[in-house]
C-alpha positions as CSV (number, residue, x, y, z in Angstrom):
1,X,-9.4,-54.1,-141.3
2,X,-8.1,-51.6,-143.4
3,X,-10.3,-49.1,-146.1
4,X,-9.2,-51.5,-149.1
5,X,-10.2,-54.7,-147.3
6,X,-13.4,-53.5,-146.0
7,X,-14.1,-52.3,-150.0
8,X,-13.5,-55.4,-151.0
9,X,-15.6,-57.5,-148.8
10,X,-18.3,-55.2,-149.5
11,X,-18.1,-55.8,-153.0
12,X,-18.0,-59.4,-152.9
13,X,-20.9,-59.5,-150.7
14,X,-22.8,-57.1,-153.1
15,X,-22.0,-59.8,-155.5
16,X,-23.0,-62.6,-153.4
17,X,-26.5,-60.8,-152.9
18,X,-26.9,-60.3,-157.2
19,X,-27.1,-57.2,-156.8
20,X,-27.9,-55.2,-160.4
21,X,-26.1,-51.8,-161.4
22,X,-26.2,-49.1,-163.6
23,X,-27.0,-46.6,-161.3
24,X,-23.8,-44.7,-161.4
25,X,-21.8,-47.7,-161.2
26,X,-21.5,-51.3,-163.4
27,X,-19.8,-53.5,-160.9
28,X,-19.3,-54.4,-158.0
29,X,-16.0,-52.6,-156.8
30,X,-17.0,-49.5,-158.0
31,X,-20.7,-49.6,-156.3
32,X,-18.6,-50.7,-152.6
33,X,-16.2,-48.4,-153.0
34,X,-19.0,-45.6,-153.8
35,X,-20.7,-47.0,-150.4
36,X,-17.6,-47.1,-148.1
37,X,-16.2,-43.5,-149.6
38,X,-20.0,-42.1,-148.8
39,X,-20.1,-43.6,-145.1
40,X,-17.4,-42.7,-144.1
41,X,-17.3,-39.4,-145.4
42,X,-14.3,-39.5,-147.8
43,X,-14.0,-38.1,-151.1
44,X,-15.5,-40.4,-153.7
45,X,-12.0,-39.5,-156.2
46,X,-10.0,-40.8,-152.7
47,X,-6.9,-42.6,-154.0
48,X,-7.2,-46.6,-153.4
49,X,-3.6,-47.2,-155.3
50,X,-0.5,-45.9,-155.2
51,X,2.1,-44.4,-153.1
52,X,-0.5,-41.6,-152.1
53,X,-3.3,-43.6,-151.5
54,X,-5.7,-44.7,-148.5
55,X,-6.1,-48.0,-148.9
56,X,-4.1,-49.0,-145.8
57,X,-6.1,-46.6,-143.6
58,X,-7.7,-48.4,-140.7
59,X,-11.6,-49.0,-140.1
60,X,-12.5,-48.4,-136.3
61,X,-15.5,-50.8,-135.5
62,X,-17.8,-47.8,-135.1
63,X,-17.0,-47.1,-138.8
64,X,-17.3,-50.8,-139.6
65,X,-20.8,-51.1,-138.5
66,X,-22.2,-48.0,-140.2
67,X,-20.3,-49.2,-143.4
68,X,-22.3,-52.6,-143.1
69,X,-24.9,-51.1,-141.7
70,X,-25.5,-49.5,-145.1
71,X,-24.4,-52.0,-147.3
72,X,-27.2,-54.3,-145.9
73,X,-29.7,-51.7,-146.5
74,X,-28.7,-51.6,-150.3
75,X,-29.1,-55.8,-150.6
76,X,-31.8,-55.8,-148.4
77,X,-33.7,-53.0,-150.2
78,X,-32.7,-53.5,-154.3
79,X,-33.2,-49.9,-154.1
80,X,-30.3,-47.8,-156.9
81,X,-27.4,-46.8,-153.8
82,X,-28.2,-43.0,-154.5
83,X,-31.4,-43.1,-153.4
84,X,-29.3,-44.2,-149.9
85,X,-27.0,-41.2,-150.0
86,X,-29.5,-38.9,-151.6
87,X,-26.9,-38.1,-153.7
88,X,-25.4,-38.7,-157.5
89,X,-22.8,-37.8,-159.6
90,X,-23.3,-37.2,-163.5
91,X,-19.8,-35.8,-165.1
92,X,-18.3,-34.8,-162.1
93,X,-21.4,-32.6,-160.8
94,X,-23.2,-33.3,-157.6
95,X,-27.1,-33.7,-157.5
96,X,-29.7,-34.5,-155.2
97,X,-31.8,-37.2,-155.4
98,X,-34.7,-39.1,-154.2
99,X,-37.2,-41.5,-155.2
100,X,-39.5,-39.0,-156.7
101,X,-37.0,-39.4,-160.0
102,X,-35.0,-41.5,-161.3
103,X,-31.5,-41.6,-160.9
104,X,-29.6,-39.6,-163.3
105,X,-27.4,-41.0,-165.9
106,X,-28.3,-39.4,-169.1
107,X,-25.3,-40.0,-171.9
108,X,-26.7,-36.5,-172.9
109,X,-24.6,-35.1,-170.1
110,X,-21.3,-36.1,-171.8
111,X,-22.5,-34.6,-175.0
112,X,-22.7,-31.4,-173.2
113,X,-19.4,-30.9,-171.4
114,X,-17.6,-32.9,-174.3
115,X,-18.6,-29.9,-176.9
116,X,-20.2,-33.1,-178.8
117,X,-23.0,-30.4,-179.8
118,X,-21.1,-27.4,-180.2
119,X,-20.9,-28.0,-183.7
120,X,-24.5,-27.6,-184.3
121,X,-25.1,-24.6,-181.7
122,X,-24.0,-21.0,-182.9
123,X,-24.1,-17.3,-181.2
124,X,-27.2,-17.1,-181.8
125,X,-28.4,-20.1,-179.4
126,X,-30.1,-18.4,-176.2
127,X,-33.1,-20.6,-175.1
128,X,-32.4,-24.4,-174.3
129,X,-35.1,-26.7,-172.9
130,X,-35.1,-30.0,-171.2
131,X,-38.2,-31.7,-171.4
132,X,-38.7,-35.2,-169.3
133,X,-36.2,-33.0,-166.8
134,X,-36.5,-35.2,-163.8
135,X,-34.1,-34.3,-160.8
136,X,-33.0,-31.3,-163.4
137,X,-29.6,-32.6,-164.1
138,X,-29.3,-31.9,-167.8
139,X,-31.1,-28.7,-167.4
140,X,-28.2,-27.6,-164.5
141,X,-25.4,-28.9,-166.5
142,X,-26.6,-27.2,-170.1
143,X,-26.9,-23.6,-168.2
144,X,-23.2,-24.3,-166.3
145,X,-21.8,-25.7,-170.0
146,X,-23.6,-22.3,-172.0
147,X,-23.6,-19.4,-169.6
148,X,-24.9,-17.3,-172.4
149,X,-28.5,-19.5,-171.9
150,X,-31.7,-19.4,-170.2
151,X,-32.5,-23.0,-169.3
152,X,-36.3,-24.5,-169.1
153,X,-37.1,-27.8,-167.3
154,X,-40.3,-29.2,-168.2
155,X,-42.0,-32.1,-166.8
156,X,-45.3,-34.0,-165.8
157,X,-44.5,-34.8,-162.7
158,X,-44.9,-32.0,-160.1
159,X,-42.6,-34.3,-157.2
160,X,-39.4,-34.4,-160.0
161,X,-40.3,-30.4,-160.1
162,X,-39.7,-30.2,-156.3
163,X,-36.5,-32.2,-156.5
164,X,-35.1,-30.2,-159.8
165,X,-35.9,-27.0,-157.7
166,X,-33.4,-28.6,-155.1
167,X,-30.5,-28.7,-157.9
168,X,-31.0,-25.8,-159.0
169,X,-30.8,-24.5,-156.1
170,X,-27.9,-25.8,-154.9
171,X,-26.2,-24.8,-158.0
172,X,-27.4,-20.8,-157.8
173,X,-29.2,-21.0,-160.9
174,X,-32.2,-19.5,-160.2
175,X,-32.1,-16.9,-162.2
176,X,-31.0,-18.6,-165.9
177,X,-32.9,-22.0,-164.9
178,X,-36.6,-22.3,-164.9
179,X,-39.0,-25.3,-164.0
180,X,-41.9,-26.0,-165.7
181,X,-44.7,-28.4,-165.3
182,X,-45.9,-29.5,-168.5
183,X,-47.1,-33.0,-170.3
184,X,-44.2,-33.1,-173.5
185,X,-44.6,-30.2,-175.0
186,X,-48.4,-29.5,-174.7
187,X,-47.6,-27.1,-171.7
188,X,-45.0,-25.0,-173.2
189,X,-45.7,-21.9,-174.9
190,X,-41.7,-20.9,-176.4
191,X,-39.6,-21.7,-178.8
192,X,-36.0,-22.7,-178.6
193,X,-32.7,-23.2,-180.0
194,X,-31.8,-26.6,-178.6
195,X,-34.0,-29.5,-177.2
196,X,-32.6,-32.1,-175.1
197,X,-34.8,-35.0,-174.0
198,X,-34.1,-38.3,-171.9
199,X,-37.8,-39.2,-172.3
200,X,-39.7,-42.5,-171.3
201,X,-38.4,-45.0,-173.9
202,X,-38.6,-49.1,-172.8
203,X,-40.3,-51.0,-174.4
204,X,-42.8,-53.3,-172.8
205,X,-40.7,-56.5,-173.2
206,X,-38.3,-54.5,-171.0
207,X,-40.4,-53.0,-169.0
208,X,-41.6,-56.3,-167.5
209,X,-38.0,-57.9,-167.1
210,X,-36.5,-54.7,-165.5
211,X,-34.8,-55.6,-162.1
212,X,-35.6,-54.2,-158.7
213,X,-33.4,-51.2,-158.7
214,X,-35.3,-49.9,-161.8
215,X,-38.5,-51.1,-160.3
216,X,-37.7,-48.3,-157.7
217,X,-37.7,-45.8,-160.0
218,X,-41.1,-44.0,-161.0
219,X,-42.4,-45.8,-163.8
220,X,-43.6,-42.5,-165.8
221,X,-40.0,-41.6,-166.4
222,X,-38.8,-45.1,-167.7
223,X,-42.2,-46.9,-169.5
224,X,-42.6,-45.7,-173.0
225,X,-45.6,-47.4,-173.1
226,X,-48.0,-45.0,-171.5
227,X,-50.6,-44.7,-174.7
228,X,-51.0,-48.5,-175.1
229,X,-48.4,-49.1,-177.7
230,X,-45.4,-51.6,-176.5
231,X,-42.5,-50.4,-178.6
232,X,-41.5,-47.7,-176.0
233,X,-42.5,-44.7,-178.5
234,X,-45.6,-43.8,-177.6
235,X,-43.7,-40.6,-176.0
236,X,-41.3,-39.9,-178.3
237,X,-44.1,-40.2,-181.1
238,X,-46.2,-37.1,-179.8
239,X,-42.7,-35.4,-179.2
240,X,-41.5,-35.7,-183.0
241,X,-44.7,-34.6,-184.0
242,X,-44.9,-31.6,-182.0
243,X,-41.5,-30.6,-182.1
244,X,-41.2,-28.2,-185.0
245,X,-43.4,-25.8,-183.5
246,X,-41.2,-25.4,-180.5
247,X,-38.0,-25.0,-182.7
248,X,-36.4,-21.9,-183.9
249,X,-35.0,-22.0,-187.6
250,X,-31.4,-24.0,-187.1
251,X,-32.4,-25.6,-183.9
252,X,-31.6,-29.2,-183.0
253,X,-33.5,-31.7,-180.9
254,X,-31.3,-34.1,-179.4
255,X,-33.0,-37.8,-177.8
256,X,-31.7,-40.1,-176.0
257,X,-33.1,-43.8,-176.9
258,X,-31.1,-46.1,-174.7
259,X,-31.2,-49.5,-176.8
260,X,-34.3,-49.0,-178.6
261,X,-32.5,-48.1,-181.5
262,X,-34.3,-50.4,-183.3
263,X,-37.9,-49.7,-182.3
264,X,-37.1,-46.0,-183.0
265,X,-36.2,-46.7,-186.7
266,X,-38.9,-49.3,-187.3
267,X,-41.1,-46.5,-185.8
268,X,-39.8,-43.2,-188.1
269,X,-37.7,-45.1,-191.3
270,X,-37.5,-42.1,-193.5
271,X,-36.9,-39.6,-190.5
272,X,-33.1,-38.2,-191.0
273,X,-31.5,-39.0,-187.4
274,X,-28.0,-38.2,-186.6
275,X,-26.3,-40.8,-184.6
276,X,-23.9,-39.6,-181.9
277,X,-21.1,-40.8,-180.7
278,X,-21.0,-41.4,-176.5
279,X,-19.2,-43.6,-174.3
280,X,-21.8,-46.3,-175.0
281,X,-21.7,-46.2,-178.7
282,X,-23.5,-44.5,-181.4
283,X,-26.7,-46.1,-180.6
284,X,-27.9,-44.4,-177.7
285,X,-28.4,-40.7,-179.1
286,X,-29.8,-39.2,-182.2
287,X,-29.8,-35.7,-183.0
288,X,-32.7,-34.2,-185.5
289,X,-32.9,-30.6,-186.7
290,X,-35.9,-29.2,-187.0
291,X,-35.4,-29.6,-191.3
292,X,-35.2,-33.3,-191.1
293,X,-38.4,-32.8,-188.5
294,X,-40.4,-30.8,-190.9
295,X,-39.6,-32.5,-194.0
C-alpha cells in the first residue's frame, strides 16, 4: 500500500463511519490525510501530487497498524482528531491542545495575519485583550502579528488557563502575553486598545443538535445560553454592556458570532456593527468601536 492509498481508504472509512468535521478540517480527505501525515510523522504541507510528491511512498505494516490504529480511535470516539494528536493548526501556527478547550478555529485569526484590522489600529495601539481566550490561540497570534503589544488572555475557566500557559510557552511569550482568570470582563481591571472575543455564542436550538465532536468540547466555551436566555447572547449581552469601560478612546471590539447573525441583530437592532469580511463570509465577524458602544 502506498501513502496515497492508505489516505484514501482512510477517508472513505471516515466517511463510511459519518464522521462530522470542522475541527480543522471539512471533509473527509483532508481529516485522513491530517491523520496519516500525524502518524506517521510527516509534515502535514507533505506534497500528495506532483512530480515532487510522496504519494507513491510505501506503508510498512508496522506503520499500517498505527495508522488504523488511530483512525479507529477517531470513529470509535467522535472526539475533534486534535484532541488525538494534541495538536492544531490555526494559520499556519502550531498549538496545543486538549479537552480542557475547545479546538481552535477562530476566523478572528485570519483577520489578524491578513492586516483585515490594521485599518482601525494606529501607533498608538499597545494593550490588546482576548477575553473567552481558551487554548490562548488568538492571544499568541495577536502578540506574534503586533510585536509592539502586550497581550492579556482572560478566561473563566482556570483548566483553558493551564493549556494557554502551554502556548504561550511554547511560543516564548512570556514576557508580552499574560493569562488572566476572569468571568467576561468583571475580573479585569485595564483598559485597552483592541478587544478580540470568540465568546460562547449557540443558541439553544443548536446547542441541543450539536454532534458528538462538539459534544466533546467544554460546553462553557460553546453554549451562549448560560443565564437562561436561548438566543445564544446571554454572553455577549453582559460583554456589550460592559465593554466601554474597558476601551480606550479609538478602540475597537471585534466578536465573532458564528451564524448567529441573526439573533445578534434581533438582540442589539440599533447597535452600529461592522461586518467583516473572512473566508466564511461577512456574517461571522462584527467589529464595534467603542462610539457605536457608547452611543
Amino acid at each position: 500500500m502506498t501513502l496515497l492509498e492508505l489516505i484514501e481508504s482512510s477517508a472513505e472509512r471516515l466517511t463510511q463511519a459519518k464522521i462530522s468535521f470542522g475541527h480543522g478540517t471539512t471533509n473527509a480527505r483532508d481529516e485522513a490525510a491530517w491523520l496519516v501525515l500525524w502518524s506517521l510523522g510527516l509534515p502535514l504541507d507533505t506534497e500528495l501530487d506532483g512530480p515532487d510528491s510522496l504519494e507513491l511512498r510505501p506503508i510498512s505494516a508496522a506503520e499500517l497498524e498505527q495508522c488504523e490504529t488511530l483512525i479507529e480511535a477517531r470513529i470509535e470516539s467522535r472526539k475533534p482528531a486534535a484532541y488525538l494528536t494534541r495538536e492544531a493548526w490555526l494559520q499556519g501556527i502550531s498549538f496545543y491542545v486538549d479537552e480542557r478547550v475547545i479546538v481552535p478555529r477562530s476566523l478572528i485569526a485570519e483577520l489578524l495575519v491578513d492586516g483585515a484590522l490594521d485599518y482601525w489600529l494606529s501607533d498608538a495601539t499597545h494593550a490588546v485583550l482576548d477575553l473567552c481566550t481558551g487554548n490562548g490561540s488568538l492571544a499568541v497570534i495577536a502578540a506574534l502579528v503586533y510585536p509592539d503589544t502586550q497581550v492579556d488572555g482572560a478566561d473563566i475557566s482556570a483548566d483553558a488557563l493551564t493549556v494557554a500557559a502551554i502556548n504561550v510557552e511554547r511560543h516564548h511569550l512570556n514576557e508580552r502575553v499574560h493569562l488572566l482568570e476572569s468571568d467576561g470582563l468583571s475580573g479585569l481591571h485595564k483598559t485597552y486598545d483592541l478587544i478580540l472575543c470568540n465568546p460562547p455564542y449557540v443558541n439553544a436550538e443548536s446547542m441541543a443538535a450539536l454532534p458528538p465532536e462538539y459534544l466533546a468540547e467544554p460546553a462553557i466555551a460553546l453554549d451562549g445560553n448560560r443565564s437562561g436566555g436561548v438566543d445564544g447572547m446571554d454572553f455577549v449581552r453582559t460583554l456589550l454592556k460592559d465593554a466601554p469601560r474597558h476601551m480606550n478612546p479609538g478602540s475597537v471590539l471585534v466578536l465573532e458570532i458564528g451564524n448567529e447573525r441573526t439573533f445578534f441583530e434581533t438582540a442589539f437592532p440599533t447597535l452600529q456593527a461592522i461586518w467583516l469580511d473572512t473566508s466564511a463570509g461577512e456574517d461571522q465577524v462584527l467589529l464595534l468601536t467603542r462610539e457605536a458602544l457608547t452611543a
